[in-house]
N, CA, C and O atoms as CSV, one atom per row, in Angstrom:
chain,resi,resn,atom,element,x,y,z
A,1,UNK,N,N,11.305,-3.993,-3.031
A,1,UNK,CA,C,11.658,-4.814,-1.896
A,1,UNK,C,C,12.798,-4.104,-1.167
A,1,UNK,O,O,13.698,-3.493,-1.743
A,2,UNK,N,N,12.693,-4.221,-0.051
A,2,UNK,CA,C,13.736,-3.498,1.055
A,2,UNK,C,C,13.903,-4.387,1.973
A,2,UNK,O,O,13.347,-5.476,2.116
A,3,UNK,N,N,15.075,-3.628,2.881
A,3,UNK,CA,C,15.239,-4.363,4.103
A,3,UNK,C,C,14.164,-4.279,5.094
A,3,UNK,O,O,13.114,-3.723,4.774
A,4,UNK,N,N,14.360,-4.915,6.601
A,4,UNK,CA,C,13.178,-5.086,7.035
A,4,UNK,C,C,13.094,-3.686,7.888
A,4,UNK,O,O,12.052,-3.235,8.362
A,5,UNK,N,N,14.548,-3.016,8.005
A,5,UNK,CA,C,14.816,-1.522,8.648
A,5,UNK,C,C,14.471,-0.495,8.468
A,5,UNK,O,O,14.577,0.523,9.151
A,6,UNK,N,N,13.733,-0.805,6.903
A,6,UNK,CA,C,13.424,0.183,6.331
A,6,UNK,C,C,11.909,1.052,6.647
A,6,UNK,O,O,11.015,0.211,6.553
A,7,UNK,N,N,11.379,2.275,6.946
A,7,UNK,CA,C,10.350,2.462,7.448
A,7,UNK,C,C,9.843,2.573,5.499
A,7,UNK,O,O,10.240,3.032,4.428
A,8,UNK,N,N,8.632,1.719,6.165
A,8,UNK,CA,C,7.511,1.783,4.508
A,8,UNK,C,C,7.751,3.570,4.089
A,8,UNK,O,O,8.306,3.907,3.043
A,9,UNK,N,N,7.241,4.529,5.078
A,9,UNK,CA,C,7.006,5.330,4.798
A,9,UNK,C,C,8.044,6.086,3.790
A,9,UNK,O,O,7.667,7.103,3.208
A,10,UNK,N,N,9.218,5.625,3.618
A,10,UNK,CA,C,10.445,6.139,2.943
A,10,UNK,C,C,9.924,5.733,1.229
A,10,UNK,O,O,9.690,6.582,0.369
A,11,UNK,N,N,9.853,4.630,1.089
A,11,UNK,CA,C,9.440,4.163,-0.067
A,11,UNK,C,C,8.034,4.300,-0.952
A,11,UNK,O,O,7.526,3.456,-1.690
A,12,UNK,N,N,7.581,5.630,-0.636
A,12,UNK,CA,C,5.769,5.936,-1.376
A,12,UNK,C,C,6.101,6.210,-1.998
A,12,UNK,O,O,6.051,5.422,-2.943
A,13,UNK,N,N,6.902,7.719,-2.316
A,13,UNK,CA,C,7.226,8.035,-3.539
A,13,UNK,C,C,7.763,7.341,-4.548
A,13,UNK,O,O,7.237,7.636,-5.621
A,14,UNK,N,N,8.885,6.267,-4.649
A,14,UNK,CA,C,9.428,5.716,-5.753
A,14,UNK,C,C,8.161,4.563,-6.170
A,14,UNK,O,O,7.885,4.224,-7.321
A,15,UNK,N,N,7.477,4.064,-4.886
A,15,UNK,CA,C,6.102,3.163,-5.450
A,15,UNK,C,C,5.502,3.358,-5.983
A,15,UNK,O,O,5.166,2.544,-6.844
A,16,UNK,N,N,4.748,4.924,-5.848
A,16,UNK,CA,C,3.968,5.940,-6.526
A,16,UNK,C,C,4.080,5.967,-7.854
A,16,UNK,O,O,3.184,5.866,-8.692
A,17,UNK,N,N,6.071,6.215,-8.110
A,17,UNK,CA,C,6.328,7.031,-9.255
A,17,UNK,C,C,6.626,5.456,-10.265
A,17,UNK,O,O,6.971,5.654,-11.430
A,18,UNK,N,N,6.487,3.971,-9.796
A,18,UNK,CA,C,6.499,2.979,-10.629
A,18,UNK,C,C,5.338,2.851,-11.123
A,18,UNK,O,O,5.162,2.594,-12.314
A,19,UNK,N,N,4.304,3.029,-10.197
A,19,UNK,CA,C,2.789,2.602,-10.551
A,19,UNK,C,C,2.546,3.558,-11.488
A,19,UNK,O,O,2.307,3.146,-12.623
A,20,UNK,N,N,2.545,5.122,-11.236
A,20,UNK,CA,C,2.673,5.687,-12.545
A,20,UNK,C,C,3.055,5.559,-13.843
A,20,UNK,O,O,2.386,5.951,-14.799
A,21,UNK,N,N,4.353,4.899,-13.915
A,21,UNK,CA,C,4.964,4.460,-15.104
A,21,UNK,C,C,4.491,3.630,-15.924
A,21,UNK,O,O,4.334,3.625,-17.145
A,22,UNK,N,N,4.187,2.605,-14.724
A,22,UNK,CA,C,3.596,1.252,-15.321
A,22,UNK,C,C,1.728,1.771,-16.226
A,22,UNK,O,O,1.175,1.130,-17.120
A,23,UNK,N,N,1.443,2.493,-15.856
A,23,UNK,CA,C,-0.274,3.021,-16.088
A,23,UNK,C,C,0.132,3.885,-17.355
A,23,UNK,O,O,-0.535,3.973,-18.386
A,24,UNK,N,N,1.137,4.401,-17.140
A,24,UNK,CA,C,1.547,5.300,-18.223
A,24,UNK,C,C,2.022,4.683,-19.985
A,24,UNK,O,O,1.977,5.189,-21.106
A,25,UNK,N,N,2.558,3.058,-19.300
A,25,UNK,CA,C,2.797,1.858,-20.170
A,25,UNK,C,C,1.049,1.676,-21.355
A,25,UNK,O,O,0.847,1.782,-22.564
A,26,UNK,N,N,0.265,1.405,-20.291
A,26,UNK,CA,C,-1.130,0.905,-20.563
A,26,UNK,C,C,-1.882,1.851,-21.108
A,26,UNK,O,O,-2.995,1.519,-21.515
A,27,UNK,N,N,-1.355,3.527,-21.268
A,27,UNK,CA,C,-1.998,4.254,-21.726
A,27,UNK,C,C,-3.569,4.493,-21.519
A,27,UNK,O,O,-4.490,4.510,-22.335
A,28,UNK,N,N,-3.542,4.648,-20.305
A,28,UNK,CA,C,-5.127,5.095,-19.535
A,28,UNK,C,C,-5.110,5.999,-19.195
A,28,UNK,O,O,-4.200,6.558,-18.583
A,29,UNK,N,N,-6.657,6.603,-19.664
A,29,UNK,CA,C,-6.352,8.338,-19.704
A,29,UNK,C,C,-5.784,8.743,-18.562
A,29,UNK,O,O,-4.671,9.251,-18.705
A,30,UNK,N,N,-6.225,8.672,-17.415
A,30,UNK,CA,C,-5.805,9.350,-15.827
A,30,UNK,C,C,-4.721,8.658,-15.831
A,30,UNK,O,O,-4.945,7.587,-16.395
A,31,UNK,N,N,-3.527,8.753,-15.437
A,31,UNK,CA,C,-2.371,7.879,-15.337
A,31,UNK,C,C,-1.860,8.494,-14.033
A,31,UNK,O,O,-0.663,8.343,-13.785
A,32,UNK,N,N,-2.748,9.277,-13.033
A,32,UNK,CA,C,-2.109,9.564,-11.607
A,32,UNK,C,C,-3.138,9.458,-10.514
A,32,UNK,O,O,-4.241,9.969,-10.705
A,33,UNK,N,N,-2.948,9.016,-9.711
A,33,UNK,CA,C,-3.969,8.657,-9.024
A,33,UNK,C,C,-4.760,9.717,-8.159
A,33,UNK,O,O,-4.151,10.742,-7.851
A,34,UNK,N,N,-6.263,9.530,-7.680
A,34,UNK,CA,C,-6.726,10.880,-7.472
A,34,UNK,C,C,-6.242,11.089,-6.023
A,34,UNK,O,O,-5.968,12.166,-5.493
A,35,UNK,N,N,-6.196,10.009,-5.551
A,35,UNK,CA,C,-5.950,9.743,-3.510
A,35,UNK,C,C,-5.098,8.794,-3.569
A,35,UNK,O,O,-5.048,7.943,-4.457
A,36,UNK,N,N,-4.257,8.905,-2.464
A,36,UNK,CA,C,-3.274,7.789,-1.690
A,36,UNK,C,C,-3.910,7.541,-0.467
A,36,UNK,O,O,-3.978,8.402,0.411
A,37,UNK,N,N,-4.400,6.369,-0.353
A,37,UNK,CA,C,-4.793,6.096,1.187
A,37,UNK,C,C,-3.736,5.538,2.008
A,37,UNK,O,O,-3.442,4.374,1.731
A,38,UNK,N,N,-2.929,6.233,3.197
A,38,UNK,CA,C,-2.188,5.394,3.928
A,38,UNK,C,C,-2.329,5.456,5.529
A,38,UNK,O,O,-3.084,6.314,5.986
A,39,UNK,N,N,-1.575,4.509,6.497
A,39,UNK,CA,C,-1.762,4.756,7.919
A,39,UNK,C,C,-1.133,5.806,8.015
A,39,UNK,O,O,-0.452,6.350,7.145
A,40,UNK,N,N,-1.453,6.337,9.710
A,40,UNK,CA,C,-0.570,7.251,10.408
A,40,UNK,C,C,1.054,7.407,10.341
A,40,UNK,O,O,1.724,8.375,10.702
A,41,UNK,N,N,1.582,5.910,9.654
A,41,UNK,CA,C,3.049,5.938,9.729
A,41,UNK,C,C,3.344,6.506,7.983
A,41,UNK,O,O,4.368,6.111,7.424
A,42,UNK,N,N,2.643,7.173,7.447
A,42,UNK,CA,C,3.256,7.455,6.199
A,42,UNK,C,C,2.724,9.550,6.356
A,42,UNK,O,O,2.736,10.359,5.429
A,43,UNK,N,N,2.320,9.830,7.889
A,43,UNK,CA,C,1.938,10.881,7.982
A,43,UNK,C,C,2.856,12.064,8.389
A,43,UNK,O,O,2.734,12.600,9.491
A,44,UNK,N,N,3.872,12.498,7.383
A,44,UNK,CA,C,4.674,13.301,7.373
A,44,UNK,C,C,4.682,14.756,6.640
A,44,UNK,O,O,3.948,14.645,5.659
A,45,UNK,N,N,5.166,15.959,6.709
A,45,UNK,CA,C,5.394,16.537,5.966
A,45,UNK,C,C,5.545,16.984,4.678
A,45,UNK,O,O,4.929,17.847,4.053
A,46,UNK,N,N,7.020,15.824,4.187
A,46,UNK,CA,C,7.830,15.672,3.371
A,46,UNK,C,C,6.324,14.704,2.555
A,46,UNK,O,O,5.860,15.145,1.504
A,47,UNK,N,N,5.764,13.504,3.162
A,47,UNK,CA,C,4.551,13.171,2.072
A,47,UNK,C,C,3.989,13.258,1.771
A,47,UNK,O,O,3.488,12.773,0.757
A,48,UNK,N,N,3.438,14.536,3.057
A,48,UNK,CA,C,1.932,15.174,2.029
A,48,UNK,C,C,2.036,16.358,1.265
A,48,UNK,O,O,1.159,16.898,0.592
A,49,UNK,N,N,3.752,16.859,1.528
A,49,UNK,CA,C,3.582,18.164,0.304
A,49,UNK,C,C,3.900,17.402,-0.931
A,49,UNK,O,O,3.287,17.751,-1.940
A,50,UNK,N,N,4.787,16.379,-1.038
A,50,UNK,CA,C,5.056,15.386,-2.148
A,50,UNK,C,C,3.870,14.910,-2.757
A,50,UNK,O,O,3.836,14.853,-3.986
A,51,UNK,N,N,3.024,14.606,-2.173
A,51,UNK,CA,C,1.710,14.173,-2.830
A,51,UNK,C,C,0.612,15.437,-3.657
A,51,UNK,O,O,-0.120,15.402,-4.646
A,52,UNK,N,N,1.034,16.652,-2.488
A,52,UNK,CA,C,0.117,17.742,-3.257
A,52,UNK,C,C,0.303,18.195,-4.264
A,52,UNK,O,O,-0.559,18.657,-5.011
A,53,UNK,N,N,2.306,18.101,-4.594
A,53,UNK,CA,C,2.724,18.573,-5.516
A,53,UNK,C,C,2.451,17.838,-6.836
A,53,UNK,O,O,2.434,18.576,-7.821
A,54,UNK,N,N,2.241,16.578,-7.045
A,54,UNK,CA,C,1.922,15.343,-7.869
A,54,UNK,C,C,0.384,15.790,-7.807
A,54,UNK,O,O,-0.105,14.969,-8.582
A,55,UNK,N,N,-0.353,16.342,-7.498
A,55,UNK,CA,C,-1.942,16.395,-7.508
A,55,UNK,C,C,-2.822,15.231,-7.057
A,55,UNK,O,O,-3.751,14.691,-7.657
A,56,UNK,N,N,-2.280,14.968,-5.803
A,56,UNK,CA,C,-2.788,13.206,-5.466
A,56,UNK,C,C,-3.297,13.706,-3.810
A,56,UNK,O,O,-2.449,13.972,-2.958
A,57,UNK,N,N,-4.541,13.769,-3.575
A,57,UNK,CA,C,-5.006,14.279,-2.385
A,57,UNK,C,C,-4.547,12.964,-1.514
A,57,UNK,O,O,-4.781,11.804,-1.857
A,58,UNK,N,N,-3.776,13.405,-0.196
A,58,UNK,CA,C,-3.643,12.604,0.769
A,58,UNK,C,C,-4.656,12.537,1.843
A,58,UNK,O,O,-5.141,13.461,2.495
A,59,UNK,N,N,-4.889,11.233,1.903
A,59,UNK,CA,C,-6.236,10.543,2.560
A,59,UNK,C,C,-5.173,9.664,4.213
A,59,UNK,O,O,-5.313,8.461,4.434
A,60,UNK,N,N,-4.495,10.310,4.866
A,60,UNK,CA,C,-3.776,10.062,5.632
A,60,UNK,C,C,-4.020,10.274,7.345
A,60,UNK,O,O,-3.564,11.355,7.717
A,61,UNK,N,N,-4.389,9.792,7.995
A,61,UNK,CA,C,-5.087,10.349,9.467
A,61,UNK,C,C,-3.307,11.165,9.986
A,61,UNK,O,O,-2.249,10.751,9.512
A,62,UNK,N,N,-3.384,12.190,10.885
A,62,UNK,CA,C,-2.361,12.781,11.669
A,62,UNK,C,C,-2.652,11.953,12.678
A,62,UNK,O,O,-3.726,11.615,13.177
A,63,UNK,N,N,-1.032,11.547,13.010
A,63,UNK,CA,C,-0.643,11.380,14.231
A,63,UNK,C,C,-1.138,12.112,15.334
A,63,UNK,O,O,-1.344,13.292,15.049
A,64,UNK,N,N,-1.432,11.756,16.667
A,64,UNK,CA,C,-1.976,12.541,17.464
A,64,UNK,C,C,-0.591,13.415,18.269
A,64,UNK,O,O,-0.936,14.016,19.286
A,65,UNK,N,N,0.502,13.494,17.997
A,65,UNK,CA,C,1.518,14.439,18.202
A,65,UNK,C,C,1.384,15.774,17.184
A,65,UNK,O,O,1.885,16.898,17.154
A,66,UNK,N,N,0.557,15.119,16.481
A,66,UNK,CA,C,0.701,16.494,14.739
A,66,UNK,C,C,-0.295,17.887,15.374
A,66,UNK,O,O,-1.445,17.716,15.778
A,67,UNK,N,N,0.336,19.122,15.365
A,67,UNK,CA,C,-0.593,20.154,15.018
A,67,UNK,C,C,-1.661,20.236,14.223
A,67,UNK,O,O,-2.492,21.117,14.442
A,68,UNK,N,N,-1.799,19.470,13.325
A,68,UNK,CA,C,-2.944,19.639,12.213
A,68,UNK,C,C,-4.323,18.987,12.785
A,68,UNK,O,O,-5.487,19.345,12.604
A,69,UNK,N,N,-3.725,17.785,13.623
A,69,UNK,CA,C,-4.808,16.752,13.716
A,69,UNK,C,C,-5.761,17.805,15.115
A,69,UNK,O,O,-6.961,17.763,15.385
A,70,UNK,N,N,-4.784,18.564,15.685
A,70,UNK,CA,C,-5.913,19.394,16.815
A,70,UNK,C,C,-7.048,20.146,16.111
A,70,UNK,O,O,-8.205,20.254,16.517
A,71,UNK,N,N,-6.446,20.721,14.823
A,71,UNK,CA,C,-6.850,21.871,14.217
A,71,UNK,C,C,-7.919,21.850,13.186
A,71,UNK,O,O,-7.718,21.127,12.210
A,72,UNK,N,N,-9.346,22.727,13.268
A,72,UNK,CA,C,-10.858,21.986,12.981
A,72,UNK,C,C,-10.711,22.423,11.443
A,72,UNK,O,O,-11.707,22.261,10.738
A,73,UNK,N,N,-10.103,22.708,11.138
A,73,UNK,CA,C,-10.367,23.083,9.282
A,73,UNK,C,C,-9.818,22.024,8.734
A,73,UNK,O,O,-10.132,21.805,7.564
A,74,UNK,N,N,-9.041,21.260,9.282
A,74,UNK,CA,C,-8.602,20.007,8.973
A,74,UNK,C,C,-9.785,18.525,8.887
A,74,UNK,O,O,-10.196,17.777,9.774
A,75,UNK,N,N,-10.054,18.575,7.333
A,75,UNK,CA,C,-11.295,17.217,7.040
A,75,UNK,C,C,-10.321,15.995,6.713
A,75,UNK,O,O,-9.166,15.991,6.288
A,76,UNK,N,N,-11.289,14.845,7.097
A,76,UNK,CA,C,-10.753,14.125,6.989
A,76,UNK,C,C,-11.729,13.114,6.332
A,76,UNK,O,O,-12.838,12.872,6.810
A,77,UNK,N,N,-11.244,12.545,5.210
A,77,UNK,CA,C,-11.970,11.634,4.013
A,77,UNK,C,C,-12.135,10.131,4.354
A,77,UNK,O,O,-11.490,9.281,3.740
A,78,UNK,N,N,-13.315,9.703,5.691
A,78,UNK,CA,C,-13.248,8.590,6.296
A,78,UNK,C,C,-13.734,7.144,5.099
A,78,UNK,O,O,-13.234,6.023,5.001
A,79,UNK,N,N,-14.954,7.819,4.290
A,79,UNK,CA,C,-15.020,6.404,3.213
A,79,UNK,C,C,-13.977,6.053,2.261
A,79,UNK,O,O,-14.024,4.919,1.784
A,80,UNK,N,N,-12.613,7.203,1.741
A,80,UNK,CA,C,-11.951,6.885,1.415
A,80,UNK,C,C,-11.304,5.832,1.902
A,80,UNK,O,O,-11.222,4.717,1.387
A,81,UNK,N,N,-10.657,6.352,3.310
A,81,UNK,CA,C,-10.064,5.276,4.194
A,81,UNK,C,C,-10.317,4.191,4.537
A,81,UNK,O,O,-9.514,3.260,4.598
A,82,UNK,N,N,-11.559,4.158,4.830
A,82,UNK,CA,C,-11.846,3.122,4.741
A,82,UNK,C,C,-11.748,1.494,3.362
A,82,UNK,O,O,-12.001,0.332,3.679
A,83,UNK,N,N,-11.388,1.891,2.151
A,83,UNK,CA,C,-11.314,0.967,1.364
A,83,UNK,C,C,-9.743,0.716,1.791
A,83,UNK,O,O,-9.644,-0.505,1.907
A,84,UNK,N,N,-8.717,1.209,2.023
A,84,UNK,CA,C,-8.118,0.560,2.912
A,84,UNK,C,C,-8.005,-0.896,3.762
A,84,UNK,O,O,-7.120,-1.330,4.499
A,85,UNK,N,N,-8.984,-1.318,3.433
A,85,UNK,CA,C,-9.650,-2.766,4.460
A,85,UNK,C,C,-9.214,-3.510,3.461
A,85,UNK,O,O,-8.289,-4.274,3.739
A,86,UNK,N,N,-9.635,-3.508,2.314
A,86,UNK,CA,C,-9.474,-4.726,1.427
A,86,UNK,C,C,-7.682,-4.492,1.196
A,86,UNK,O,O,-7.269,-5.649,1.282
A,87,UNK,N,N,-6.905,-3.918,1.042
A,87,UNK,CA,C,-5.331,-4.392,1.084
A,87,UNK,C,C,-4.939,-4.176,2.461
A,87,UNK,O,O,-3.729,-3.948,2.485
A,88,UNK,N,N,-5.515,-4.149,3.759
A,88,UNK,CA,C,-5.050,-5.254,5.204
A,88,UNK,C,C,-5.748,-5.980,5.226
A,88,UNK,O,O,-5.785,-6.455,6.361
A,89,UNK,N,N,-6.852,-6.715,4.187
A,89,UNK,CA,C,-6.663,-8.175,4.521
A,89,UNK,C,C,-5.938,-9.027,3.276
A,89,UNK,O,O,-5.718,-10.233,3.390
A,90,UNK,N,N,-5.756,-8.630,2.649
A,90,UNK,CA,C,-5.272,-9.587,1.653
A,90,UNK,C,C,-3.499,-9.055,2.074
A,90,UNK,O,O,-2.789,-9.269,1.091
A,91,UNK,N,N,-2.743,-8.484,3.184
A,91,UNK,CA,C,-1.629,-8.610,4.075
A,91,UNK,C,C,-1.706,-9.872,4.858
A,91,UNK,O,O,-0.941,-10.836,4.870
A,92,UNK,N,N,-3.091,-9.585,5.674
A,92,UNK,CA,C,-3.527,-10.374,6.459
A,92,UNK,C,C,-3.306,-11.974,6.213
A,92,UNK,O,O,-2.549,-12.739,6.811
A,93,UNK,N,N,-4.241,-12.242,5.104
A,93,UNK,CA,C,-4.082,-13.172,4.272
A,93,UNK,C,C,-2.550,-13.990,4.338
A,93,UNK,O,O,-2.183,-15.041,4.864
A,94,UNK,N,N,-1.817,-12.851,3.456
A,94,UNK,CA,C,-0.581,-13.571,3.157
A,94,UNK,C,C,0.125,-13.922,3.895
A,94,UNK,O,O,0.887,-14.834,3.572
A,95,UNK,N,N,0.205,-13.199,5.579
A,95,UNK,CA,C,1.087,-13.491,6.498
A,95,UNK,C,C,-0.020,-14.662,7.024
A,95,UNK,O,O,-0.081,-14.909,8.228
A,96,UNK,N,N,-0.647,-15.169,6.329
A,96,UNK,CA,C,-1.341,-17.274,7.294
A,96,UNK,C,C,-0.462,-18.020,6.512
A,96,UNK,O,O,-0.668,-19.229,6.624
A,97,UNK,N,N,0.533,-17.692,5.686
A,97,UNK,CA,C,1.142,-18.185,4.987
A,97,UNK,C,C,2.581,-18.480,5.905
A,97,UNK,O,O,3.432,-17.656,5.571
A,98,UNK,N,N,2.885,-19.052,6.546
A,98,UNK,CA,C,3.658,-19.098,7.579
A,98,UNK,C,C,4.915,-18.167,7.139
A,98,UNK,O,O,5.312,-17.068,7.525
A,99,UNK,N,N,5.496,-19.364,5.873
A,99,UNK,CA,C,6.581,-18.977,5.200
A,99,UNK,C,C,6.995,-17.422,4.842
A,99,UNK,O,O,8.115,-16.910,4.817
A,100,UNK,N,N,5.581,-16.799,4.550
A,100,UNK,CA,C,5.787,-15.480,3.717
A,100,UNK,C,C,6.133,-14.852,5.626
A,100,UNK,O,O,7.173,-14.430,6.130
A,101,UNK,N,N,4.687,-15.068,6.248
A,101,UNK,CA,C,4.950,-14.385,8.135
A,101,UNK,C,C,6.084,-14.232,8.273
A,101,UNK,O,O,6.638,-13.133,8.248
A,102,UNK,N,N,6.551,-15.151,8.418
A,102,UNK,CA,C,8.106,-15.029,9.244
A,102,UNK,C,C,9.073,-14.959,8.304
A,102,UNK,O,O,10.176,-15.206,8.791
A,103,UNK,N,N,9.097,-14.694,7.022
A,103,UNK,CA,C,10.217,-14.501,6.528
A,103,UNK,C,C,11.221,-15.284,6.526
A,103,UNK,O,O,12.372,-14.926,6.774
A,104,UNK,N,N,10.798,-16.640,6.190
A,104,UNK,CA,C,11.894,-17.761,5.753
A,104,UNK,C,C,13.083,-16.890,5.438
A,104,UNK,O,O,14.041,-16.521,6.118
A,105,UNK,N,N,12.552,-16.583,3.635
A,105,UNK,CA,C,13.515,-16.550,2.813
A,105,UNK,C,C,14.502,-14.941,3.161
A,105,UNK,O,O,14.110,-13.791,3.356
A,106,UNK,N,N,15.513,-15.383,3.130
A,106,UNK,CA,C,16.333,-13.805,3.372
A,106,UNK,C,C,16.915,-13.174,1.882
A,106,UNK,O,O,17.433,-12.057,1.887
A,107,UNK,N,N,16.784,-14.042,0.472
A,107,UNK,CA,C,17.450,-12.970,-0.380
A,107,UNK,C,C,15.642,-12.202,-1.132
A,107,UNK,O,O,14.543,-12.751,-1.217
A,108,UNK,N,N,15.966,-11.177,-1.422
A,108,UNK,CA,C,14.338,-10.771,-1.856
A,108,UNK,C,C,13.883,-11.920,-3.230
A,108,UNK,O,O,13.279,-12.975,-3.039
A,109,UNK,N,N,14.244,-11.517,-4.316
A,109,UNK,CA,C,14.223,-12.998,-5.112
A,109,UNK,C,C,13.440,-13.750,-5.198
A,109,UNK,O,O,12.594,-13.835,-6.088
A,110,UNK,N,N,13.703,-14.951,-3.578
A,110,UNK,CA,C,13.324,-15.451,-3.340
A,110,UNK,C,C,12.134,-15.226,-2.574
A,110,UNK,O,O,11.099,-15.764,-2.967
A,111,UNK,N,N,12.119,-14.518,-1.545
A,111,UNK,CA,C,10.686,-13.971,-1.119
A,111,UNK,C,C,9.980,-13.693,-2.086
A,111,UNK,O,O,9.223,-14.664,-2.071
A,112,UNK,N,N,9.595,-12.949,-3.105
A,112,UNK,CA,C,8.970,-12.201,-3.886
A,112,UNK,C,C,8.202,-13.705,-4.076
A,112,UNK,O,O,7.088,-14.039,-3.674
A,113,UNK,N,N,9.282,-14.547,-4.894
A,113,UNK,CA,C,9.055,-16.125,-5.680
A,113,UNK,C,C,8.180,-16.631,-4.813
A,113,UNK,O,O,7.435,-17.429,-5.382
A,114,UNK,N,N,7.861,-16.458,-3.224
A,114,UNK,CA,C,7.147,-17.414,-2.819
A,114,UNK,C,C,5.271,-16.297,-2.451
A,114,UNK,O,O,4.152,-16.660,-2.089
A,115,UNK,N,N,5.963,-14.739,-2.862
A,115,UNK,CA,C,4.603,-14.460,-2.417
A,115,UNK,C,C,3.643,-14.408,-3.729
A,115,UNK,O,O,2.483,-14.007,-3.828
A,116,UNK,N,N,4.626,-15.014,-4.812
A,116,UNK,CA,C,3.725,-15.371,-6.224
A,116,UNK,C,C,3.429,-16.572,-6.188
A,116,UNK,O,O,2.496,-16.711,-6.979
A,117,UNK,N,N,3.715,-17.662,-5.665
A,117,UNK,CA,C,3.221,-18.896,-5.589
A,117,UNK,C,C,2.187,-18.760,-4.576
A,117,UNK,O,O,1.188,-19.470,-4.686
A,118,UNK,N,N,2.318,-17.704,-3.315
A,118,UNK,CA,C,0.905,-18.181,-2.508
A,118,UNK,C,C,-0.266,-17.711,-3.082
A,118,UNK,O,O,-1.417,-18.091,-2.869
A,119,UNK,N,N,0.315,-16.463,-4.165
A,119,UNK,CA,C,-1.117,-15.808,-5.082
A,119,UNK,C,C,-1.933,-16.532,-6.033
A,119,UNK,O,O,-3.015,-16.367,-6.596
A,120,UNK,N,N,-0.822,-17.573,-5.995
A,120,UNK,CA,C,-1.035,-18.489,-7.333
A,120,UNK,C,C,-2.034,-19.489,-6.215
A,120,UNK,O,O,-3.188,-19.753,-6.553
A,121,UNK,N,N,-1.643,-19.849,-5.278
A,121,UNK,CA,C,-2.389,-20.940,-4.642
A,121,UNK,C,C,-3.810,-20.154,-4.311
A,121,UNK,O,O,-4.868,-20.723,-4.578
A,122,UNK,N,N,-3.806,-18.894,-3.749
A,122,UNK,CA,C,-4.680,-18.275,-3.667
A,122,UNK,C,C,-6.109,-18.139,-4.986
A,122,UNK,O,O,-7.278,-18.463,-4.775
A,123,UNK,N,N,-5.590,-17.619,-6.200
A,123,UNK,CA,C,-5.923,-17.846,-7.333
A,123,UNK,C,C,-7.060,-19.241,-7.506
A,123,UNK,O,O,-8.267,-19.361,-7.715
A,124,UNK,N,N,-5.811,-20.233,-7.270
A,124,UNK,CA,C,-6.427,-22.044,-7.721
A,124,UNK,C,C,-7.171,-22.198,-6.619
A,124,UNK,O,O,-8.119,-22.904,-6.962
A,125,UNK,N,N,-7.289,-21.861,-5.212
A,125,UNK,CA,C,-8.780,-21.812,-4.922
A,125,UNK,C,C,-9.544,-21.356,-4.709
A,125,UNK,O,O,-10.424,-21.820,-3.985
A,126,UNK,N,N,-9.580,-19.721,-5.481
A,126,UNK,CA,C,-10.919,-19.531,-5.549
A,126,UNK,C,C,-11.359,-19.683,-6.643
A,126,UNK,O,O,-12.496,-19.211,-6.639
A,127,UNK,N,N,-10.984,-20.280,-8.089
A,127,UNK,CA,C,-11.225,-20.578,-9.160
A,127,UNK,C,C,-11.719,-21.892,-9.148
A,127,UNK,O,O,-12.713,-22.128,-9.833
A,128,UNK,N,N,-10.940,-23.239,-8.158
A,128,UNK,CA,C,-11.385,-24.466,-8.162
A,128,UNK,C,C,-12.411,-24.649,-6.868
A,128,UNK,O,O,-12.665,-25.812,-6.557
A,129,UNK,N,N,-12.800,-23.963,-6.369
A,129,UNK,CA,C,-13.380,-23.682,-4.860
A,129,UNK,C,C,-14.971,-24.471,-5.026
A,129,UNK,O,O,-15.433,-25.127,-4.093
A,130,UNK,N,N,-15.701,-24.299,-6.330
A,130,UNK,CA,C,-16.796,-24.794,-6.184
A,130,UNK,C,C,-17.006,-25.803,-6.773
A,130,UNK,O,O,-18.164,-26.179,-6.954
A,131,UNK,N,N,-15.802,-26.591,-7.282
A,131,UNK,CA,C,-15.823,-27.995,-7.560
A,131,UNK,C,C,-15.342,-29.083,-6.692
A,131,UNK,O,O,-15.112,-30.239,-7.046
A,132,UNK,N,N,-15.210,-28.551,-5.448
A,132,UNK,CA,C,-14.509,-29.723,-4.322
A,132,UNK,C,C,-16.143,-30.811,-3.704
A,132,UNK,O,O,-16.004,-31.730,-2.897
C-alpha cells in the first residue's frame, strides 16, 4: 500500500519480489513467473531490464514516444496481454464499491480492511447466488 502520489510503476519490483517469496513459502516448483503483463505506464527501461534480469519476459506495450515501439524486430505478445482483462475487471469491480472508489478511508489499515470485506461480500454472492 502507498500513497496515492505514488506512480504504480515504482512498486513492481518489491511486488514481484513478495509474490516470489510468498510462492517460494508454498514450495512450487517454478517459483518465478514466466511473464509480467503490465500497461504502458510500467513501460520503462529500468523495468524491463529488471525483469530480464529476473528471467520474467515483459509482456508490456511501448509508449508511443519509445524508440522501440517504431522499431519492426520488436514482437509483441498480444494473447498474453490480453488476460490482462480479468484483473481490470475485478479493479473495475471493486471501485462500484463506492467506499473502496473514492477512498473513504485515509489510514491504509483501514482501506485494505474494507477491500477484504468487499471480497468477502463478493465471495457470499457468488457462493449464495443460486439460492435467492
Amino acid at each position: 500500500m502507498t500513497g496515492g502520489e505514488v506512480h504504480d510503476s515504482t512498486m513492481m519490483q518489491p511486488v514481484i519480489e513478495r509474490a516470489v517469496a510468498t510462492l517460494i513459502g508454498t514450495r512450487r516448483q517454478r517459483i518465478r513467473p514466466r511473464k509480467m503483463a503490465g500497461d504502458k505506464g510500467y513501460s520503462s527501461r529500468k523495468n524491463r531490464d529488471w525483469l530480464k534480469a529476473q528471467r520474467i519476459k515483459p509482456v508490456i506495450p511501448h509508449k508511443d514516444n519509445e524508440k522501440a515501439r517504431h522499431d519492426g524486430r520488436v514482437k509483441f505478445d498480444k494473447p498474453t496481454y490480453r488476460g490482462r482483462a480479468v484483473i481490470e475487471q475485478c479493479i473495475g469491480w471493486l471501485k462500484e464499491n463506492r467506499r473502496i472508489g473514492t477512498r473513504f478511508e485515509k489510514l491504509a489499515i483501514s482501506f485494505i480492511a474494507m477491500l477484504q470485506l468487499a471480497m468477502i461480500k463478493r465471495y457470499l454472492k457468488l457462493l449464495f447466488s443460486d439460492r435467492a
